[in-house]
C-alpha positions, -999 to +999 in steps of 0.1 A: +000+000+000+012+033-007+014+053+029+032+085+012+006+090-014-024+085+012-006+111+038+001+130+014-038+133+004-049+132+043-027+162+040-043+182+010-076+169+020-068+186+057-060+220+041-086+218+015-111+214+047-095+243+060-101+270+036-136+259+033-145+264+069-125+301+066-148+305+033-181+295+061-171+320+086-168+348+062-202+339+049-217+342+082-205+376+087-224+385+054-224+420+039-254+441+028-264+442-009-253+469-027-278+499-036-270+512-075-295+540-069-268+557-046-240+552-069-227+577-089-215+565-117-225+528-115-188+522-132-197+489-159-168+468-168-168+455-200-141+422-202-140+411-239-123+375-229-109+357-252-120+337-292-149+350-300-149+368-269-141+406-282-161+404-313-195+400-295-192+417-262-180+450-284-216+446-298-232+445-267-215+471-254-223+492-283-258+482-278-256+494-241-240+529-248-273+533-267-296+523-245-279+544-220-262+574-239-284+602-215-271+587-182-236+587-197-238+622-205-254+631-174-225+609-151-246+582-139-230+557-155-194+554-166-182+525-190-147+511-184-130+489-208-108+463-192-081+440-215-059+410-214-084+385-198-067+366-224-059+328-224-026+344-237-018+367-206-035+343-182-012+312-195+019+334-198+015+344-157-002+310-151-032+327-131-069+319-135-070+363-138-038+381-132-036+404-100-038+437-125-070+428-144-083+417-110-078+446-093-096+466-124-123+443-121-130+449-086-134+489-094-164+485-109-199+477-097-211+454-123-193+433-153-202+428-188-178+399-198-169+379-230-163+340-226-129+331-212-110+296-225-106+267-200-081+250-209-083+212-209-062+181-215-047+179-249-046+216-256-017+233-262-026+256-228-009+249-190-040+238-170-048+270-152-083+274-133-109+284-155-114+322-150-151+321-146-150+296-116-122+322-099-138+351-103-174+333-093-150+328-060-134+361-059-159+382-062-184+355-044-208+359-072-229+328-054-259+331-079-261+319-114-296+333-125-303+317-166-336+331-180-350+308-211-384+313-228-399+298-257-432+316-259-448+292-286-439+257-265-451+278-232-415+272-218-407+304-194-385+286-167-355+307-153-325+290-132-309+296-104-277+281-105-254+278-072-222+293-083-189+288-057-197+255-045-206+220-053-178+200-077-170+232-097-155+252-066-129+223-060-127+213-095-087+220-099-078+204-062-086+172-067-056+141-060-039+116-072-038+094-050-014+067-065-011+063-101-047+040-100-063+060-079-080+094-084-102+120-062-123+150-067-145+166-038-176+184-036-188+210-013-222+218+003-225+245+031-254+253+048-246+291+042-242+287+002-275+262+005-294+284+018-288+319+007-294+302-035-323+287-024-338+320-007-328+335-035-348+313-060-378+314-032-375+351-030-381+353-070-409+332-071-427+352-044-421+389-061-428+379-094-463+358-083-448+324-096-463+291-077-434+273-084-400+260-070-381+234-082-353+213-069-334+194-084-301+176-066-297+136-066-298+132-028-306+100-031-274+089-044-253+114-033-265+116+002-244+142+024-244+170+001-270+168-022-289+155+008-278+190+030-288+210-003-328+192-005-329+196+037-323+235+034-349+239+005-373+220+026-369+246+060-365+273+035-399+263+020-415+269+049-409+304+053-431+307+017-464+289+023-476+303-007-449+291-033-457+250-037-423+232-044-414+201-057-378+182-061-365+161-090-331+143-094-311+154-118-312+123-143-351+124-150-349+161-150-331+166-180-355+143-196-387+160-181-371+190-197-376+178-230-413+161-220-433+186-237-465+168-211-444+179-182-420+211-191-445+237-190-451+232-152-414+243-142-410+278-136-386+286-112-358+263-112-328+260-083-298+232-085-260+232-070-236+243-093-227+212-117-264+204-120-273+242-132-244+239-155-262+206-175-294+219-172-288+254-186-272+242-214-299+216-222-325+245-213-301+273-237-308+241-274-344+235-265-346+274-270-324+277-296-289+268-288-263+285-261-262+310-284-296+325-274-291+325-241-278+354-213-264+347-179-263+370-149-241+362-116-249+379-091-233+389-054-244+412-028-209+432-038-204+428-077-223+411-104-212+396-136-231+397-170-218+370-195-227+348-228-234+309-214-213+294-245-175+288-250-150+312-271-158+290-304-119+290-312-128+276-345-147+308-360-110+329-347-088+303-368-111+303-398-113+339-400-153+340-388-150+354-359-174+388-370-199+363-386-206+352-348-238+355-335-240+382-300-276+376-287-266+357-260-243+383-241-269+410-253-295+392-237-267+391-207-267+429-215-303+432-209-306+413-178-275+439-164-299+467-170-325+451-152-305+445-121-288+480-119-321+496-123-334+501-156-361+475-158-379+498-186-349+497-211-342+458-201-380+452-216-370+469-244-339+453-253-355+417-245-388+429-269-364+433-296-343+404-290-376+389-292-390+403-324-352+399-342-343+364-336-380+343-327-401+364-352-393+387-378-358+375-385-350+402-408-314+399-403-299+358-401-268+349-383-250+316-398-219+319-385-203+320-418-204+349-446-235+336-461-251+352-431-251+385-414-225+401-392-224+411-355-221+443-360-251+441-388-272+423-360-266+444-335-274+477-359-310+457-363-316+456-326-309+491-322-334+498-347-359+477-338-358+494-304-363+532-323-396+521-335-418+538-315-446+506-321-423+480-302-440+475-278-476+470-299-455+448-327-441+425-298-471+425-283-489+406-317-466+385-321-473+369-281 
């Protein structure tokens, strides 16, 4: 038997149970959420990433400077560009986000960030942490709140993903054991249990939706996924008015595709690696990742991104301004929402709406048989001038 290699991992197991009863405490000691309407400016990052990265989140941001262009002038809100989230950089210093960019990232209130490479094995990248799992972490961006509709299948279902926990949050400090034997770990803590799950309850109750749903597979997994259904089940009784239900996570991603059963989900909660398969699956049945925004959300910071990868593909072929943007301007959209413009968020989602489920003026391939980025994002713009939007979205519901 080899005695190093299992000290050895007693060792890194010790320490790794260390910094995750640190990361409790300081969750206990909490900190208030942060009120936009008494900043001045809100200061919005905008993090292109890397791939496609750039291309698309220089659309959104264009979209957002004209959505916002009178509180720009007027000093409410101030727009900061912030490079070399690069796999690049990050490889060259071998950091998940090096100190600098962190520090710039940590000067503004909210993020509008491209997708960010993690490398895996077989790519030509040192296997540094994937920057969207640090900066969950670093900025404790806990929630993972995915929004999908498909208004003609009555699918409106919106996710609330745990975000620094579960198998993500540990992902990179696994052990090898011996050369036969491998081991990854999982978290579950009361404090990140229950502040997601209030979270998802909280929603449900403001917005008059009857419906929680759980999903874990407790009955395999029984000390964290079990801790993760016990705190949903005291949590639910603070909200006698919201019904709740739980489902594992096997037979929900088929019940997601049941069109008999997936119109009675609406409000959706999961630990992190289960939100991750679900919103994906969730992101095709409404039209692909592509469609889909994601908002992560603290009580300091919150971070506005696309749900897919940096498509290094499109880059190498030369296709990178053929990509399609709606799903970090549907990010962009849910960032207005949460710094308090609920009114312009409508009408970006309206003509989202109208431009890519409806009138589909403008068509994104991918390729140059279709339109641009830049060309799609020009037709958003304009669809929001039209002074009917509101009356043309409304016909097409």
């Amino acid at each position: 038997m080899n005695t190093e290699g299992i000290e050895k991992a007693k060792e890194h197991f010790g320490k790794i149970i260390t910094e995750q009863l640190d990361r409790v405490e300081r969750m206990k000691a909490g900190e208030d959420w942060t009120d936009y309407d008494k900043l001045k400016p809100i200061i919005i990052g905008v993090v292109g990433g890397d791939g496609i990265g750039p291309y698309i989140c220089k659309h959104a941001h264009r979209v957002l400077e004209f959505l916002l262009e009178d509180e720009v002038k007027n000093g409410k809100i101030e727009f900061r560009v912030i490079e070399g989230l690069t796999i690049e950089n990050r490889a060259k210093l071998m950091k998940a986000i090096p100190d600098d960019i962190l520090a710039e990232i940590k000067k503004c209130h909210v993020l509008l960030k491209g997708p960010t490479t993690t490398p895996k094995k077989g790519d030509p990248w040192p296997n540094i942490e994937s920057a969207n799992v640090f900066m969950r972490r670093a900025l404790d961006l806990f929630a993972n709140v995915r929004p999908v509709k498909v208004p003609d299948q009555g699918i409106d279902w919106v996710f609330f993903r745990e975000n620094t926990e579960g198998a993500y949050v540990l992902g990179s400090k696994g052990v090898n054991v011996t050369d036969d034997l491998a081991i990854d770990f999982k978290v579950i803590t009361t404090q990140g249990a229950e502040r997601i799950i209030r979270l998802a309850f909280d929603y449900a109750k403001k917005n008059n939706i009857n419906k929680v749903t759980v999903v874990t597979k407790a009955n395999v997994v029984k000390t964290t996924d079990g801790k993760f259904l016990n705190m949903a089940e005291q949590i639910a009784k603070n909200y006698p008015n919201v019904e709740w239900d739980d489902w594992f996570i096997d037979i929900m991603t088929a019940k997601l595709i049941d069109p008999a059963r997936q119109t009675q989900f609406r409000v959706i909660v999961l630990p992190n690696l289960y939100g991750d398969i679900c919103t994906d699956e969730a992101a095709q049945i409404q039209g692909g990742v592509g469609t889909a925004g994601s908002a992560n959300i603290g009580k300091r910071y919150a971070m506005f991104e696309a749900i897919h990868g940096t498509a290094p593909r499109m880059v190498t072929e030369g296709r990178a301004q053929y990509a399609d943007p709606s799903s970090i301007i549907k990010a962009a959209a849910m960032l207005l929402n949460h710094i308090g413009y609920p009114e312009k968020s409508k009408k970006l989602e309206m003509a989202l709406d109208i431009c890519s489920q409806f009138e589909k003026k403008v068509k994104l391939t991918g390729r140059p048989d279709g339109a641009t980025g830049e060309e799609y994002a020009k037709y958003i713009m304009d669809t929001i001038k039209d002074p009917e939007l509101e009356k043309k979205w409304q016909s097409y519901q």
